[in-house]
N, C-alpha and C positions, 0 to 999 in steps of 0.2 A: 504494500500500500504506500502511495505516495502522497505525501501530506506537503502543501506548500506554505510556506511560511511567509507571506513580504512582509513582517511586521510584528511587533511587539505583540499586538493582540491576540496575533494568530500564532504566537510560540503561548502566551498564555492559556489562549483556547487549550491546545494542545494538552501542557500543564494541567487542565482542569478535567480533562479529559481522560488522562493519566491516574490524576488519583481518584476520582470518582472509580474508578475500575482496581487499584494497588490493596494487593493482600499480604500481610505476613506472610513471608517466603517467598515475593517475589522480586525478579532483578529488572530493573529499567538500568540498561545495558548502552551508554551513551559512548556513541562512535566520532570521530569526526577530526580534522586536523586542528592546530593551535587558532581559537578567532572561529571555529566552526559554529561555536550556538551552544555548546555542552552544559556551560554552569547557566547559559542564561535560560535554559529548558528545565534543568532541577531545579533552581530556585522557584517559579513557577511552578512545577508536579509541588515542594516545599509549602508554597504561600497556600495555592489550593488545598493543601492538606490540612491549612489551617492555622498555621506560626506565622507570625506578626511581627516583621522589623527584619533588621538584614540579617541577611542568610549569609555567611562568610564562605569563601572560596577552600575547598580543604587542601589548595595546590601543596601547602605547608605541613601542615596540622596530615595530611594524606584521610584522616577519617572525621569526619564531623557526625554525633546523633542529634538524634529529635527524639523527645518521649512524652507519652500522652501527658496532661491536656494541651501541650504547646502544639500537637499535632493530630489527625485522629487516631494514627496507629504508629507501633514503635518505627523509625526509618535511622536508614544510615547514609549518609552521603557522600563518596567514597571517589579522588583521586588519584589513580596511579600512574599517572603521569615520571610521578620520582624512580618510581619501584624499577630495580634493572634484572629484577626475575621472577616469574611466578611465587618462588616459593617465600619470599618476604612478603604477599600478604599473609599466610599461613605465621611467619612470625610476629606479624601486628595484631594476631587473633582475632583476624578476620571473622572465622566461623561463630567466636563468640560472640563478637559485637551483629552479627546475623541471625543468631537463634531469636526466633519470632519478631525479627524485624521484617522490613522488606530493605531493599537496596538499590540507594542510585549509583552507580558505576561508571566514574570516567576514565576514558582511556581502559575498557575491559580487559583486552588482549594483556596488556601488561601483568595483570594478575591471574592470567590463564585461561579468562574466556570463561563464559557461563552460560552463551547462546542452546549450549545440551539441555541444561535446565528446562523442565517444561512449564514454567514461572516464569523465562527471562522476555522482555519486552526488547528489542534488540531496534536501536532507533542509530542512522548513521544520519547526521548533516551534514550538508554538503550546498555550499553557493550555489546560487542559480539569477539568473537576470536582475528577478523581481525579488532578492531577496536570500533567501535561502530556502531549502525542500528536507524534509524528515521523511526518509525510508524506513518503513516502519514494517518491523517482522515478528508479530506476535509465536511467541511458543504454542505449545500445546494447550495450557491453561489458559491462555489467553484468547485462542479459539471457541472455544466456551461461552465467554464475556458477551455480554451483549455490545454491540459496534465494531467487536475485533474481530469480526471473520470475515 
């Protein structure tokens, strides 16, 4: 599915879109080169979820959470940008800070990829004319969902 984005509104839509549908255990799986759309798509999935004020870039920090009531369900907002191997998320205990959260994932591949996952939202952006476009490749779970198939 190709989602086009020229505009703040319509990365927000998106974002609202996103968490209206986000369950515990699942990955919104954001792709895209440096400047792609990546943090300004989580923050939005973020705001829609429901937290109030700036959302911080995790380029540093590599994990930022959210936990109810500043959101509706536990999330993790997650950079791996830095990471130079899969297995240093596995040292930042990743899996813990995931046990019944769900997870926004920037820069995937660098922590191994989760598109197997039948929970992963797999969304790459990518410049276009008007803007930029969100390829968007629901999992198996996400087939389900009403709007995602």
């Amino acid at each position: 599915m190709i989602v086009p984005l020229p505009d703040l509104a319509a990365t927000a839509a998106l974002g609202e879109r996103i968490a209206a549908a986000l369950q515990p255990g699942d990955v919104v799986a954001l792709e895209g080169g440096l400047g792609a759309g990546k943090t300004t798509l989580a923050r939005a999935i973020i705001a829609a979820l429901g937290h109030q004020g700036e959302v911080p870039s995790p380029s540093f920090a590599i994990i930022e959470t959210y936990a109810p009531p500043q959101v509706r369900l536990p999330l993790v907002h997650a950079d791996f940008y830095r990471l130079n191997a899969p297995h240093e998320a596995e040292e930042l205990g990743l899996d813990d800070y995931r046990d019944g959260a769900a997870l926004l994932a920037e820069w995937p591949d660098k922590a191994g990829g989760f598109s197997h996952e039948p929970g992963c939202l797999s969304i790459r952006l990518e410049t276009a004319d008007s803007g930029r476009i969100a390829i968007v490749e629901p999992g198996s779970d996400w087939l389900v969902r009403e709007g995602w198939n």
